[in-house]
N, C-alpha and C positions, 0 to 999 in steps of 0.2 A: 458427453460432458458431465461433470460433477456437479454436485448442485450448488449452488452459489456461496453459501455457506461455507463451505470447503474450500471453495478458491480464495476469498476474500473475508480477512480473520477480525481486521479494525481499522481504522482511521488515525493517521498517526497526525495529531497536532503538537508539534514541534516549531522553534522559533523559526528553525528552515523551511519547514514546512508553508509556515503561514507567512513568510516572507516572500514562498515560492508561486501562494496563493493569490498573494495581491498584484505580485508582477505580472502573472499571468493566465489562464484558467488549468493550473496545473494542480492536480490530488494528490498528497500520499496515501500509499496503502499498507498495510502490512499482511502480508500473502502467503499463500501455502507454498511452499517449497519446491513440489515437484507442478507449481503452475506454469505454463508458458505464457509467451506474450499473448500469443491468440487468443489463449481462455481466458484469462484476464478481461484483455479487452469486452470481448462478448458479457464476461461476467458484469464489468460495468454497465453497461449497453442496457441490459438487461432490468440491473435492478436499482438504477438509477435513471434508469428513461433521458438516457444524453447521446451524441454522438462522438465518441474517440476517435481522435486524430493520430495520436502517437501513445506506446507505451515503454519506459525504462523500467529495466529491473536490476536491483544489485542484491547480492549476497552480503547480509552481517552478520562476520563472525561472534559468537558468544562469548564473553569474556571469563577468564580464570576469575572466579572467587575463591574466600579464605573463610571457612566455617570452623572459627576454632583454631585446632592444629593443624586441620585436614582441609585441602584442596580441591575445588570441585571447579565443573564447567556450564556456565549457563548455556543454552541450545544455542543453534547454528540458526537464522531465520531471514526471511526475502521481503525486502522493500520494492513497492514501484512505485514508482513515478509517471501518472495518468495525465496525459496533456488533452484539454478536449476541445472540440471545435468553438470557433467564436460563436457566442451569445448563449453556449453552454454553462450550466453550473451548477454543484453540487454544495447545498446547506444541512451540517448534518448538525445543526446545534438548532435551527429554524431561529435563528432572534433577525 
């Protein structure tokens, strides 16, 4: 396995996100690309001391920008969606 760093790149707090958080003990994450679910999960598991229940993942694509006259493409990169067991939870702000 990779080392955790590698699988798991940041925390994404977004309105959806922290919408997704209160409804229910779901994380997002922003993840390496070529991670599956399995290492994911273990990656959490690991360096959050929680137990996973489910993991989504989706692909976002990069969007076309305009630099100038010239055309360019921001990267291609993977979101998951960590669901974790009840009375689990991850605080990455500590307040």
């Amino acid at each position: 396995m990779k080392p955790l760093h590698q699988i798991i790149k940041r925390p994404l707090v977004t309105e959806k996100s922290t919408l997704l958080q209160e409804a229910g003990p779901v994380v997002t994450l922003e993840v390496s690309l070529d991670a599956n679910k399995i290492e994911i999960k273990k990656a959490v598991e690991k360096a959050f001391d929680v137990k996973v229940k489910n993991v989504n993942t989706s692909l976002v694509a990069g969007k076309v920008k305009r630099f100038g006259k010239n055309f360019g493409k921001r990267s291609n990169w993977k979101k998951a969606f960590v669901t974790l067991e009840e009375g689990s939870s991850i605080d990455f702000f500590g307040v």
